[in-house]
C-alpha positions in Angstrom: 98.6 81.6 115.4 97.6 79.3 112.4 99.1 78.7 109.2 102.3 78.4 107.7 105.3 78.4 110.2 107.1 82.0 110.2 110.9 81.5 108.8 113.3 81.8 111.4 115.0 84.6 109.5 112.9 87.3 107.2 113.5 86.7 103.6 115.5 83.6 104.3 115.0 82.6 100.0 116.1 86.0 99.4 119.5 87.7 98.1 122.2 86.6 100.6 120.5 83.3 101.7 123.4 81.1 99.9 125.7 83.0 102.8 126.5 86.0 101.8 126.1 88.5 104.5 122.2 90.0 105.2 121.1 93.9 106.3 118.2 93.5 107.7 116.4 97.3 108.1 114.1 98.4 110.4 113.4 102.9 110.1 112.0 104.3 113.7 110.0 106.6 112.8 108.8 109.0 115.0 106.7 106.5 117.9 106.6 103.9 114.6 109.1 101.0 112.9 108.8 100.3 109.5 111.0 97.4 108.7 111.0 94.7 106.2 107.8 93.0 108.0 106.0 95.7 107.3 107.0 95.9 104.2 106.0 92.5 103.3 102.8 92.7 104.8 102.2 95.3 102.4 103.5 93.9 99.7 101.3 90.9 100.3 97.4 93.4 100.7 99.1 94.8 97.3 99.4 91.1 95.7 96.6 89.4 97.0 94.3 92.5 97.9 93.5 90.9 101.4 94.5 92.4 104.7 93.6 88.5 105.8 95.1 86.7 102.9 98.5 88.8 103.3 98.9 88.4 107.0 98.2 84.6 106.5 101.2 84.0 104.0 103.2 85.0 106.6 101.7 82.8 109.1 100.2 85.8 110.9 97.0 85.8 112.2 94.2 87.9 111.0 94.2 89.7 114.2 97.9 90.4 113.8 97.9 91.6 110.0 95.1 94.0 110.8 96.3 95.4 113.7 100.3 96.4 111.7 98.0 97.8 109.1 95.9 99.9 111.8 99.2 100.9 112.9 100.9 102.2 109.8 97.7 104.1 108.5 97.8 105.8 111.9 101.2 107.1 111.6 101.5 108.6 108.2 99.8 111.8 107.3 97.4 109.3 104.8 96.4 105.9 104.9 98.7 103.4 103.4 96.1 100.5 103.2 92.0 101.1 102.5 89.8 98.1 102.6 86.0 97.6 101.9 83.9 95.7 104.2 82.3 92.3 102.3 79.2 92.0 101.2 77.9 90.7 97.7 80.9 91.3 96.1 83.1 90.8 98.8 85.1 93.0 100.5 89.3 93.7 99.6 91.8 95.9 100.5 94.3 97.6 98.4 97.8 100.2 98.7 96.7 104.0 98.5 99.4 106.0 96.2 100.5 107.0 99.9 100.9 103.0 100.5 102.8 102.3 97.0 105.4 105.2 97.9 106.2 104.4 101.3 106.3 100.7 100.1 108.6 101.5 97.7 110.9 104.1 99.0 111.6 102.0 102.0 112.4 98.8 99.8 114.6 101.5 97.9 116.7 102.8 100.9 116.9 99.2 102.2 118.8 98.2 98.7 121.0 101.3 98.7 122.0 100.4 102.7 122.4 96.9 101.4 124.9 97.9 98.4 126.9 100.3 101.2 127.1 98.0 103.6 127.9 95.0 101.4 132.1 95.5 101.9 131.7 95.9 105.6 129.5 93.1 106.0 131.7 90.9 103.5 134.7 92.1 105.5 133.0 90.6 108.8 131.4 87.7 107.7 135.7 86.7 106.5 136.3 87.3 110.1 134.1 84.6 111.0 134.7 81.1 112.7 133.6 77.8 112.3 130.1 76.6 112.1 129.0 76.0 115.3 131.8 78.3 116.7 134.7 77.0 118.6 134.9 73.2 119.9 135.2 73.1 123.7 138.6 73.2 125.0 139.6 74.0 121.2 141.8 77.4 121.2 140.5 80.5 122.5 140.1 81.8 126.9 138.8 79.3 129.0 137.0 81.6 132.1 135.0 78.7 133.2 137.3 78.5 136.4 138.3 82.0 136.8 136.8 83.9 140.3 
């Protein structure tokens, strides 16, 4: 894989990066998962309108980014993505109306899980420890001797 280095948590600059507690959604679909991924990937063919220039601002390879596209046009009843082969003036891809609605119902029902989980998670996160969990021999069960 080339490129940028993936982050070691999706949407790490997003809402809920300062702390807060983070839903991260993933939908199984049927035999497919759309999740936020997904999601970004096709948020990036709609930005750039580049299968290729998408997957490789999220340090995927081209390989990669075409292949999750293959996969979500094959599972819904219409293609999400289309793309034109290059030639003189170059090829591009772009989000069928199919595309735009799944794109954005899925980033709607991930902010309406977010806003109902956001006591629960809130509620946990209190519940929390220290950084770096508990020090060795610190309070807590010891079963490192136990048979």
């Amino acid at each position: 894989m080339t490129g940028a280095p993936r982050p070691a948590v999706p949407d790490a600059a997003g809402p809920g990066a300062a702390g807060a507690p983070r839903l991260f959604l993933r939908l199984l679909l049927g035999p497919t998962r759309l999740g936020p991924g997904k999601a970004r990937l096709l948020e990036g063919v709609r930005d750039t309108g580049s299968i290729a220039a998408a997957g490789r601002a999220m340090g995927m390879s081209y390989r990669r980014a075409w292949g999750l596209v293959g996969e979500m046009n094959a599972a819904f009843a219409a293609p999400l993505v289309e793309s034109s082969r290059g030639g003189p003036g170059g090829g591009g891809a772009r989000l069928t109306p199919t595309g735009e609605e799944v794109l954005r119902r899925f980033r709607a029902l991930e902010a309406a899980a977010e806003a109902a989980a956001r006591p629960e998670a809130a509620a946990l996160a209190a519940l929390l420890g220290p950084p770096g969990g508990l020090e060795p021999g610190g309070p807590g069960v010891d079963i490192s001797d136990r048979t």
